[in-house]
C-alpha positions in Angstrom: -34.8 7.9 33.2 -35.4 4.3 33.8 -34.7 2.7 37.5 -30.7 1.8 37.4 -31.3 -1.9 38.1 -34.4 -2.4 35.9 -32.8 -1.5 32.6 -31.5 -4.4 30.5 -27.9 -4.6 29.7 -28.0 -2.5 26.0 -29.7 0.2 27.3 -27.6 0.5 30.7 -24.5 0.4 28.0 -26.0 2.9 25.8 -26.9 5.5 28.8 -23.9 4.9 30.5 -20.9 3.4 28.3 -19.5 6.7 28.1 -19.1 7.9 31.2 -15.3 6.8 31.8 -14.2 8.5 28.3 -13.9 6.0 25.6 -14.0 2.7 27.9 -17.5 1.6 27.8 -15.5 -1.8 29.0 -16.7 -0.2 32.6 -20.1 0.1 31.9 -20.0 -3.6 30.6 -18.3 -5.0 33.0 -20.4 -2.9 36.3 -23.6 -4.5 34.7 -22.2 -8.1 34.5 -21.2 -7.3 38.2 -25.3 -7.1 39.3 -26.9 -4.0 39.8 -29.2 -3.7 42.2 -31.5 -0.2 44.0 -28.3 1.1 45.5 -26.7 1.6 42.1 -29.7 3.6 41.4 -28.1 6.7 42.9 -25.0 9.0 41.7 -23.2 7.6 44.6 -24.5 4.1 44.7 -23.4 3.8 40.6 -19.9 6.1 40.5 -19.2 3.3 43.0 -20.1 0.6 41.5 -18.3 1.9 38.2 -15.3 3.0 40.1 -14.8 -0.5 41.5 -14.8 -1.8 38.3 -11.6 0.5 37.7 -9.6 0.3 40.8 -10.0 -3.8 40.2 -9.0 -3.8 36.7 -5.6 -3.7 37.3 -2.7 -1.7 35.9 -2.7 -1.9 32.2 -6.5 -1.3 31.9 -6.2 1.3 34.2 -3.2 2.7 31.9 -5.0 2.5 28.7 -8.3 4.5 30.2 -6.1 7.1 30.9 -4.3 6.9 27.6 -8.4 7.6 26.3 -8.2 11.1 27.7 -7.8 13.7 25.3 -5.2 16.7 25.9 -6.9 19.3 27.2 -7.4 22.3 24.8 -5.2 19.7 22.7 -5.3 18.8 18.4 -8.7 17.1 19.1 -10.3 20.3 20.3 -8.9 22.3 18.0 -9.9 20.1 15.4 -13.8 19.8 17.2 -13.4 16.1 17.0 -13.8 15.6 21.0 -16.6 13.5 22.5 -19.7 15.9 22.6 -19.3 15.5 26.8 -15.5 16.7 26.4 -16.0 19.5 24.9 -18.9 20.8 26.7 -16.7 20.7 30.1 -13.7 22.1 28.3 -16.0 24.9 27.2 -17.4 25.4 30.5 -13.7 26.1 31.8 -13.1 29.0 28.9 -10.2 26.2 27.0 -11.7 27.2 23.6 -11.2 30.7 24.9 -7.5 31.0 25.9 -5.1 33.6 25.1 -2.4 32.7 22.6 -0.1 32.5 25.2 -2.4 30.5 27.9 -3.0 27.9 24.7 0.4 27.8 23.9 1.3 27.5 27.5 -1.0 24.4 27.8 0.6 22.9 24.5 3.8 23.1 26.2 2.9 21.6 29.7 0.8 19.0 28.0 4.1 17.6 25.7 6.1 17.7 29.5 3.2 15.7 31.0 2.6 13.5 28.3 6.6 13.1 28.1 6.6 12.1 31.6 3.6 9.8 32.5 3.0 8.0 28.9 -0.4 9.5 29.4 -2.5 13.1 29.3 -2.9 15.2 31.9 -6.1 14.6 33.3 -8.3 17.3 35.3 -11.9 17.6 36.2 -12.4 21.1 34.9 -15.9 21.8 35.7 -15.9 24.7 37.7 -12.5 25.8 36.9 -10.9 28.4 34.2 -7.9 28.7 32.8 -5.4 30.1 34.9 -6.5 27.5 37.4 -6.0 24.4 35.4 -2.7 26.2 34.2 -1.8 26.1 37.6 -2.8 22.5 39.0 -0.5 21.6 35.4 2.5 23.2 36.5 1.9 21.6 40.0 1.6 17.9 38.8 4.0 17.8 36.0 7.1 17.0 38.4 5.1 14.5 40.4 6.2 11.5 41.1 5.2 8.9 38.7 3.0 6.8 40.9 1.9 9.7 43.0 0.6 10.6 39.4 -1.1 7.4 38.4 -3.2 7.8 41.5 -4.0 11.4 41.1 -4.7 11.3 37.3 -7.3 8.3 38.4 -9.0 10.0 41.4 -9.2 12.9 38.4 -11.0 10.4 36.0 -13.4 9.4 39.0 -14.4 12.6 39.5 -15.4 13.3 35.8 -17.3 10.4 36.1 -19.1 11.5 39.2 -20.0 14.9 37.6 -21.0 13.0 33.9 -23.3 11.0 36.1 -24.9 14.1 38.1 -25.9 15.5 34.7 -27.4 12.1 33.5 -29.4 11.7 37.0 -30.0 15.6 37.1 
Protein backbone atom coordinates (compact mmCIF):
# COMPACT_ATOMS: atom_id res chain seq x y z
CA UNK A 1 0.00 0.00 0.00
CA UNK A 2 0.94 3.47 -0.73
CA UNK A 3 2.54 5.79 2.18
CA UNK A 4 -0.80 7.39 3.96
CA UNK A 5 0.26 10.99 3.29
CA UNK A 6 1.69 10.46 -0.31
CA UNK A 7 -1.58 9.31 -1.88
CA UNK A 8 -3.63 11.90 -3.65
CA UNK A 9 -7.04 12.70 -2.44
CA UNK A 10 -9.16 9.87 -4.96
CA UNK A 11 -7.13 7.24 -4.07
CA UNK A 12 -7.04 7.94 -0.12
CA UNK A 13 -11.08 8.14 -0.70
CA UNK A 14 -11.22 5.03 -2.59
CA UNK A 15 -8.97 2.96 0.00
CA UNK A 16 -10.41 4.40 2.80
CA UNK A 17 -14.09 6.02 2.16
CA UNK A 18 -15.56 3.05 3.63
CA UNK A 19 -14.16 2.57 6.68
CA UNK A 20 -16.97 4.45 8.83
CA UNK A 21 -19.89 2.28 7.00
CA UNK A 22 -21.50 4.34 4.36
CA UNK A 23 -19.99 7.92 5.29
CA UNK A 24 -17.08 8.25 3.13
CA UNK A 25 -17.92 12.12 4.21
CA UNK A 26 -14.95 11.03 6.95
CA UNK A 27 -12.57 10.01 4.68
CA UNK A 28 -13.15 13.30 2.71
CA UNK A 29 -13.18 15.41 5.14
CA UNK A 30 -9.67 13.69 7.27
CA UNK A 31 -7.88 14.30 3.89
CA UNK A 32 -8.93 17.98 3.52
CA UNK A 33 -7.72 18.08 7.22
CA UNK A 34 -3.79 17.37 6.01
CA UNK A 35 -2.30 14.20 6.41
CA UNK A 36 0.95 13.91 7.20
CA UNK A 37 3.66 10.46 8.37
CA UNK A 38 1.78 10.01 11.63
CA UNK A 39 -1.45 9.20 9.87
CA UNK A 40 0.53 6.57 8.18
CA UNK A 41 -0.14 4.23 11.09
CA UNK A 42 -3.49 2.36 12.32
CA UNK A 43 -3.31 4.57 15.26
CA UNK A 44 -2.00 7.72 13.70
CA UNK A 45 -5.20 7.47 10.93
CA UNK A 46 -8.28 5.88 13.29
CA UNK A 47 -7.35 9.16 14.97
CA UNK A 48 -7.30 11.34 12.54
CA UNK A 49 -10.69 9.82 11.17
CA UNK A 50 -12.12 9.66 14.60
CA UNK A 51 -11.61 13.34 15.07
CA UNK A 52 -13.36 14.00 12.13
CA UNK A 53 -16.40 12.27 13.91
CA UNK A 54 -16.29 13.49 17.44
CA UNK A 55 -16.11 17.18 15.74
CA UNK A 56 -18.88 16.76 13.35
CA UNK A 57 -21.42 17.37 15.70
CA UNK A 58 -24.72 15.78 16.59
CA UNK A 59 -26.76 15.24 13.52
CA UNK A 60 -23.79 13.96 11.45
CA UNK A 61 -22.85 11.87 14.15
CA UNK A 62 -26.72 10.68 14.21
CA UNK A 63 -26.95 9.94 10.65
CA UNK A 64 -23.55 7.62 10.64
CA UNK A 65 -25.05 5.68 13.04
CA UNK A 66 -28.38 5.63 11.26
CA UNK A 67 -25.78 3.95 8.22
CA UNK A 68 -25.33 0.85 10.36
CA UNK A 69 -27.13 -2.03 9.32
CA UNK A 70 -29.15 -4.37 11.92
CA UNK A 71 -27.15 -6.95 12.82
CA UNK A 72 -28.26 -10.37 11.35
CA UNK A 73 -31.03 -7.78 10.15
CA UNK A 74 -33.28 -7.78 6.40
CA UNK A 75 -30.06 -6.66 4.69
CA UNK A 76 -28.18 -9.79 5.70
CA UNK A 77 -30.74 -11.95 5.05
CA UNK A 78 -31.26 -10.50 1.85
CA UNK A 79 -27.04 -10.61 1.18
CA UNK A 80 -27.24 -6.99 0.26
CA UNK A 81 -24.68 -5.83 3.13
CA UNK A 82 -21.37 -3.99 2.37
CA UNK A 83 -18.91 -6.90 1.46
CA UNK A 84 -16.88 -5.66 4.91
CA UNK A 85 -20.29 -6.19 6.99
CA UNK A 86 -20.85 -9.21 6.15
CA UNK A 87 -17.58 -10.69 6.44
CA UNK A 88 -17.46 -9.56 10.33
CA UNK A 89 -21.05 -10.71 10.87
CA UNK A 90 -19.92 -14.07 9.46
CA UNK A 91 -16.95 -14.14 11.51
CA UNK A 92 -19.30 -13.92 14.69
CA UNK A 93 -21.57 -17.14 13.37
CA UNK A 94 -24.87 -14.25 12.69
CA UNK A 95 -25.58 -16.11 9.37
CA UNK A 96 -25.43 -19.10 11.61
CA UNK A 97 -27.99 -18.55 14.44
CA UNK A 98 -30.61 -20.77 15.74
CA UNK A 99 -34.19 -19.86 14.97
CA UNK A 100 -34.65 -18.71 18.17
CA UNK A 101 -31.08 -16.75 18.61
CA UNK A 102 -32.24 -14.96 15.07
CA UNK A 103 -35.49 -14.37 16.22
CA UNK A 104 -34.20 -13.21 19.45
CA UNK A 105 -31.97 -10.57 17.68
CA UNK A 106 -35.04 -9.49 15.53
CA UNK A 107 -36.83 -8.73 18.57
CA UNK A 108 -34.03 -6.78 20.53
CA UNK A 109 -33.09 -5.00 17.39
CA UNK A 110 -37.02 -3.49 16.89
CA UNK A 111 -36.54 -2.46 21.09
CA UNK A 112 -33.24 -0.86 20.22
CA UNK A 113 -34.12 0.69 17.16
CA UNK A 114 -37.52 1.76 18.97
CA UNK A 115 -35.48 3.38 21.55
CA UNK A 116 -32.38 5.19 20.16
CA UNK A 117 -33.79 6.14 16.48
CA UNK A 118 -30.76 4.13 15.43
CA UNK A 119 -29.35 0.28 15.19
CA UNK A 120 -27.68 -1.27 17.62
CA UNK A 121 -24.18 -1.12 16.98
CA UNK A 122 -21.42 -3.75 18.10
CA UNK A 123 -17.87 -4.49 16.97
CA UNK A 124 -18.38 -8.23 16.58
CA UNK A 125 -15.12 -9.44 15.65
CA UNK A 126 -14.12 -11.83 17.97
CA UNK A 127 -17.49 -12.37 19.37
CA UNK A 128 -20.44 -15.12 18.71
CA UNK A 129 -23.73 -15.10 19.22
CA UNK A 130 -24.64 -15.58 22.65
CA UNK A 131 -22.27 -12.80 23.35
CA UNK A 132 -23.64 -10.13 21.20
CA UNK A 133 -27.16 -11.41 22.45
CA UNK A 134 -25.96 -10.55 25.71
CA UNK A 135 -24.19 -6.99 25.30
CA UNK A 136 -27.98 -6.33 23.39
CA UNK A 137 -30.03 -7.17 26.26
CA UNK A 138 -27.45 -5.03 28.42
CA UNK A 139 -27.69 -1.82 26.31
CA UNK A 140 -31.22 -1.74 25.27
CA UNK A 141 -32.43 0.02 28.60
CA UNK A 142 -29.46 2.41 28.54
CA UNK A 143 -29.90 5.74 28.91
CA UNK A 144 -30.22 7.57 25.78
CA UNK A 145 -27.05 9.63 25.87
CA UNK A 146 -25.16 7.00 27.72
CA UNK A 147 -26.08 5.15 24.39
CA UNK A 148 -25.12 7.80 21.82
CA UNK A 149 -21.63 7.55 23.28
CA UNK A 150 -21.38 3.86 23.48
CA UNK A 151 -22.92 3.13 19.98
CA UNK A 152 -19.95 5.76 18.78
CA UNK A 153 -17.04 4.29 20.76
CA UNK A 154 -18.64 0.92 19.02
CA UNK A 155 -18.36 2.54 15.49
CA UNK A 156 -14.68 3.64 16.37
CA UNK A 157 -13.73 0.41 17.07
CA UNK A 158 -15.00 -1.14 13.75
CA UNK A 159 -13.10 1.43 12.21
CA UNK A 160 -9.93 0.53 14.11
CA UNK A 161 -10.29 -3.20 13.24
CA UNK A 162 -11.36 -2.21 9.14
CA UNK A 163 -8.15 -0.28 9.17
CA UNK A 164 -5.91 -3.28 10.78
CA UNK A 165 -6.98 -5.43 7.89
CA UNK A 166 -6.25 -2.60 5.24
CA UNK A 167 -2.61 -1.96 6.95
CA UNK A 168 -2.27 -5.81 7.73
Amino acid sequence: MTSVNQMNRAEFIETFGDIYEHSDWIAKQAWDRGLTRAEDTVSGLQAAMADVVETAGPEPQLALLRAHPDLAGKLAVRGELTEKSTAEQTSAGLDKCTNEEFDQLQALNARYKSAFGFPYILAVKGRNVPEILEDLRSRVDNDPDIEFQEALRQVHQIAKLRLEAIFG
